[in-house]
C-alpha positions as CSV (number, residue, x, y, z in Angstrom):
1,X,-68.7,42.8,45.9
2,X,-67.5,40.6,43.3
3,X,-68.0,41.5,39.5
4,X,-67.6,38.4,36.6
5,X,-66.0,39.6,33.9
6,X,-66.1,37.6,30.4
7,X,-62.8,35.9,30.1
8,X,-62.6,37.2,26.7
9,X,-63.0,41.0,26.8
10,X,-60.8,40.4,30.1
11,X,-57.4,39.8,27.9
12,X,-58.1,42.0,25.3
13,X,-55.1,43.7,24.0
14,X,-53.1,41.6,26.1
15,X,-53.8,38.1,24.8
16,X,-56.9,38.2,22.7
17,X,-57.7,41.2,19.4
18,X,-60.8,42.4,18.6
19,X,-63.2,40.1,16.4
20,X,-63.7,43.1,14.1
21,X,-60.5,45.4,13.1
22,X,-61.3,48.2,11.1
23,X,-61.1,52.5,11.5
24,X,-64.0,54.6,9.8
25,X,-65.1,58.1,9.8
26,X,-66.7,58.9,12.8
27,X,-70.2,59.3,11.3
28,X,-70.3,55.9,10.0
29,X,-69.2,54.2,13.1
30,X,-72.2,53.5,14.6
31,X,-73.5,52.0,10.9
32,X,-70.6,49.9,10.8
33,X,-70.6,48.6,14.1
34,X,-74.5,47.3,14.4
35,X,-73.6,46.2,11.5
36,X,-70.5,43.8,11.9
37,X,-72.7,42.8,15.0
38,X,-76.0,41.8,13.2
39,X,-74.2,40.0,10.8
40,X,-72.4,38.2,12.9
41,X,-75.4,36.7,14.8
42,X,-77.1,36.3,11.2
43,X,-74.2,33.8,10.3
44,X,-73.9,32.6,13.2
45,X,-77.4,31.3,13.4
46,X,-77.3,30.5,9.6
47,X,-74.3,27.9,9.9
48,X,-75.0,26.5,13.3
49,X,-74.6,23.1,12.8
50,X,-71.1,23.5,11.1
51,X,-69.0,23.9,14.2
52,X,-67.9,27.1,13.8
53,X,-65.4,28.6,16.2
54,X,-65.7,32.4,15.3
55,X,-66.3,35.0,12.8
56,X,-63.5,37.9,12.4
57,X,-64.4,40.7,10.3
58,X,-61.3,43.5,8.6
59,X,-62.5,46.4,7.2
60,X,-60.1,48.6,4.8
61,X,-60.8,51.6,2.7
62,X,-61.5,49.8,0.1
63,X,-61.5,46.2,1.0
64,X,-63.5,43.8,3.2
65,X,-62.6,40.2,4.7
66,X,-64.8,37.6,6.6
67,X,-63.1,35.0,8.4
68,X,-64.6,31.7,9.2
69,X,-62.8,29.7,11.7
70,X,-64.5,25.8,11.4
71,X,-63.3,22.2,12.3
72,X,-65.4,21.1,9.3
73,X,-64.5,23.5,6.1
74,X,-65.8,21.1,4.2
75,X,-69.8,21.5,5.5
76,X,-69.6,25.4,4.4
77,X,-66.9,25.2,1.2
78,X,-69.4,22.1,-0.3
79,X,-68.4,20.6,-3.3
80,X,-66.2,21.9,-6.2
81,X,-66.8,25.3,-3.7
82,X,-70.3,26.0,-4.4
83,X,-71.5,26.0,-0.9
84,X,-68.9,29.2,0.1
85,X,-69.5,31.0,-3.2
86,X,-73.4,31.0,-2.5
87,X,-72.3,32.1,1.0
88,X,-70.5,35.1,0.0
89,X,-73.4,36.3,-2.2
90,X,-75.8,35.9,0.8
91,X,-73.3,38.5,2.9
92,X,-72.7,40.7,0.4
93,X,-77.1,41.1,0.1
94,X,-76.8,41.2,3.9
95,X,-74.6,44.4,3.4
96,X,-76.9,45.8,0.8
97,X,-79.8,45.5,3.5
98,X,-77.7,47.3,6.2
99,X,-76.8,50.0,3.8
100,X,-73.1,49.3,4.7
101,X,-72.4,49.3,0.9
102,X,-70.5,46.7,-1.6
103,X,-66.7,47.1,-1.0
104,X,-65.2,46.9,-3.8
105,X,-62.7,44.2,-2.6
106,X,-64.8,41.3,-0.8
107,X,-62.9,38.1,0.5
108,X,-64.3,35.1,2.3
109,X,-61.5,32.8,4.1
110,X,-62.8,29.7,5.7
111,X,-60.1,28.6,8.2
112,X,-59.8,24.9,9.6
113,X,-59.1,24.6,13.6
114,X,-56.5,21.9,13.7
115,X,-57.2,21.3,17.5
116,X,-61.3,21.5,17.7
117,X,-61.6,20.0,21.7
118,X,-59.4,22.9,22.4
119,X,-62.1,25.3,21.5
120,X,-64.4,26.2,23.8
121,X,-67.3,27.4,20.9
122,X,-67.0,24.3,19.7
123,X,-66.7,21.9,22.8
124,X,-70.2,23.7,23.7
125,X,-72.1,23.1,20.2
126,X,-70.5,19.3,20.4
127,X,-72.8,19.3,23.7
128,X,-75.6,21.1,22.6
129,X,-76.0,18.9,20.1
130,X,-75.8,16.0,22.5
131,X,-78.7,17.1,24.5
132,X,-81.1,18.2,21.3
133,X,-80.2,14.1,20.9
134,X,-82.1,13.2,24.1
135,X,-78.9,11.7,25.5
136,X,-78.5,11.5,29.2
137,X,-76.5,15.2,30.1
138,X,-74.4,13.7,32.8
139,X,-72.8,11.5,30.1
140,X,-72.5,14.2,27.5
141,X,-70.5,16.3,29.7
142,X,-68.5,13.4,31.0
143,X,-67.5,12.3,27.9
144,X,-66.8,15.5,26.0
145,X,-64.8,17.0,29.0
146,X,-62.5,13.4,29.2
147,X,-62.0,14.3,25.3
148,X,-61.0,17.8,26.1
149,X,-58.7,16.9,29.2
150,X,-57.0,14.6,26.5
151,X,-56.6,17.4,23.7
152,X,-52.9,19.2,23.3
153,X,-52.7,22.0,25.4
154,X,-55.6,21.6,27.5
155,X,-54.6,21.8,31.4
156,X,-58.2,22.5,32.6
157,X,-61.6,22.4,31.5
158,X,-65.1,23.4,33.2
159,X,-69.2,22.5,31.9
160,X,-71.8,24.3,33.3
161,X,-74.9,23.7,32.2
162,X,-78.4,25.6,33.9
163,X,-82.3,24.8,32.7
164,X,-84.8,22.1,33.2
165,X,-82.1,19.0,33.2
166,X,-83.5,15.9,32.0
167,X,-87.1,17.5,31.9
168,X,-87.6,18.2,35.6
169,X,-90.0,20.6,36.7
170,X,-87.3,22.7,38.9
171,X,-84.4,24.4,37.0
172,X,-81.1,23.4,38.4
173,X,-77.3,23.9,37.1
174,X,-75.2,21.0,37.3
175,X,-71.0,21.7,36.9
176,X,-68.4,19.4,36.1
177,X,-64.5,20.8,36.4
178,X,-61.4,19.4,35.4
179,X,-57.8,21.0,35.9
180,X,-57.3,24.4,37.2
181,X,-59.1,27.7,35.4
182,X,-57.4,30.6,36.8
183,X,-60.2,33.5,36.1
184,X,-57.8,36.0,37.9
185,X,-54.6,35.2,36.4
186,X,-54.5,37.8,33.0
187,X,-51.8,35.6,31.3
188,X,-53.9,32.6,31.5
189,X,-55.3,31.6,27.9
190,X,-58.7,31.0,28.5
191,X,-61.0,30.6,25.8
192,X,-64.9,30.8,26.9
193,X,-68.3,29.9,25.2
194,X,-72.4,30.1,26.1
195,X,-74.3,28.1,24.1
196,X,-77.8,26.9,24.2
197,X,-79.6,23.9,23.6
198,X,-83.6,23.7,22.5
199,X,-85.4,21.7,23.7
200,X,-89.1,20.4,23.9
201,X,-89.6,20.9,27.6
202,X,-87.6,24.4,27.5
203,X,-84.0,26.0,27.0
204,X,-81.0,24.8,28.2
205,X,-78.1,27.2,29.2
206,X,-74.3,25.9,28.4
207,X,-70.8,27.5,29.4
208,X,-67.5,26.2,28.6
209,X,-64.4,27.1,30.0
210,X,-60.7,25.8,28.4
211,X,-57.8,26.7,30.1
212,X,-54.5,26.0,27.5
213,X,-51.7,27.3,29.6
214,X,-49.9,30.3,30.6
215,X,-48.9,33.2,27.7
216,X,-45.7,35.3,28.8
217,X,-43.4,37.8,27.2
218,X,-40.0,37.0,26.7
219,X,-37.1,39.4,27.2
220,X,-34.2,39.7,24.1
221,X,-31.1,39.4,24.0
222,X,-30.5,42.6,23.6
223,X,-31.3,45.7,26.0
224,X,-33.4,48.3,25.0
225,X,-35.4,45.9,23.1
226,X,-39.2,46.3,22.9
227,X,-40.7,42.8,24.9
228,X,-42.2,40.0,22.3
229,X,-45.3,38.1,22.8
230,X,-44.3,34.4,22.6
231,X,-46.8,31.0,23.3
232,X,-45.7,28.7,26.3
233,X,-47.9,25.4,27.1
234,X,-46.5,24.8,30.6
C-alpha cells in the first residue's frame, strides 16, 4: 500500500534542517520540545495575517533566537520598531508560562522572503485570504497559481483545496496542477503548506505544493574531498 509522506520531513537532513536546533539535558527535553511546539502555533495564529513563511527556533546554553521569515517585515517590525519590541516581550511571558525560563541572551530576527510566490506557506494564506473574501475559488487558484508559474525558480506548482466549495451542501476537493511535482524524487526541492480558510458555511481545507528544481551535490576538484551541497534551478 501506498504511504504519503510530508514532503518536508521527507528531505530532512538531506535538503531541509530542523525548524528548531538546539541539544538539552535529557530531563528537559520533553519541556523544551512542547514548548518550541506550542509556541510556535501561539505565533503562528497570533500573526496570521502577516504572511509569514516560518518560525525557526536556536536554543544555546545560554542564548535563545526566534526567526521570523515574512514577505511583509514591515506589518510585524511597525513603526520606529515598536511592533517587534512588544512582540519579543509577548514570547518571553509565553516562556515564563511554560516554565522554559528567561535565557539570558534573547534575539528576535525578522527576515524578509525576497521571492514570496515561491513559498508555499505563503501562496496558501494569499488564497485563504481570497476565499474568507467571498471571491469565486476557481479564480483564486487560477490566478495565484499563473503568479506562481511566473515566479523565479518555480517549475511546478499544485492547489488542492477540500470543504463545502462555494457553499454546497456536499464537500468536494477540487485540484489545479501546473509543471511537474516529483513526490518521489528526494533531490527535488519541494516546499509544501496546509492552510485553512473559515468560513460562514464551514472550513475549508488548502494544500500547496511548489516544486523549484533539482538540489545536487557537486564533486571537487580534488579527490578525497568531502561532497558539497550546491543550489541548481534546472
Amino acid at each position: 500500500m501506498s504511504k504519503i509522506v510530508h514532503p518536508y520531513a521527507h528531505r530532512l537532513i538531506m535538503l531541509r534542517d530542523w525548524k528548531s536546533r538546539w541539544f538539552a539535558d535529557p530531563k528537559k527535553y520533553v519541556i523544551y520540545l512542547k514548548g518550541d511546539v506550542l509556541i510556535r502555533e501561539w505565533l503562528e495564529k497570533k500573526l496570521r495575517g502577516m504572511y509569514i513563511s516560518t518560525i525557526e527556533i536556536e536554543r544555546s546554553r545560554k542564548a535563545t533566537r526566534f526567526m521570523i521569515k515574512t514577505s511583509r517585515p514591515g506589518l510585524i517590525i511597525g513603526r520606529n520598531g515598536e511592533g517587534a519590541a512588544k512582540l519579543k516581550e509577548e514570547i518571553l511571558k509565553k516562556m515564563d508560562y511554560l516554565k522554559l525560563g528567561r535565557p539570558e541572551d534573547f534575539k528576535l530576527e525578522i527576515i524578509e522572503v525576497n521571492n514570496p510566490e515561491a513559498d508555499a506557506a505563503i501562496v496558501a494564506y494569499m488564497i485563504a485570504e481570497g476565499l474568507e473574501k467571498r471571491l469565486p475559488y476557481r479564480r483564486v487558484i487560477k490566478t495565484i497559481i499563473e503568479k506562481v508559474m511566473q515566479a523565479r525558480g518555480v517549475e511546478g506548482a499544485r492547489i488542492v483545496l477540500g470543504g463545502r466549495l462555494g457553499g454546497a451542501d456536499i464537500a468536494r476537493t477540487e485540484e489545479l496542477k501546473r509543471g511537474s511535482i516529483p513526490l518521489q524524487s528526494f533531490r527535488a526541492d519541494i516546499d509544501f503548506k496546509r492552510e485553512r480558510a473559515t468560513l460562514s458555511y464551514g472550513t475549508i481545507g488548502i494544500k500547496v505544493w511548489i516544486y523549484r528544481g533539482k538540489i545536487f551535490a557537486e564533486k571537487n576538484t580534488k579527490k578525497g574531498e568531502p561532497l558539497e551541497n550546491k543550489a541548481k534551478s534546472d
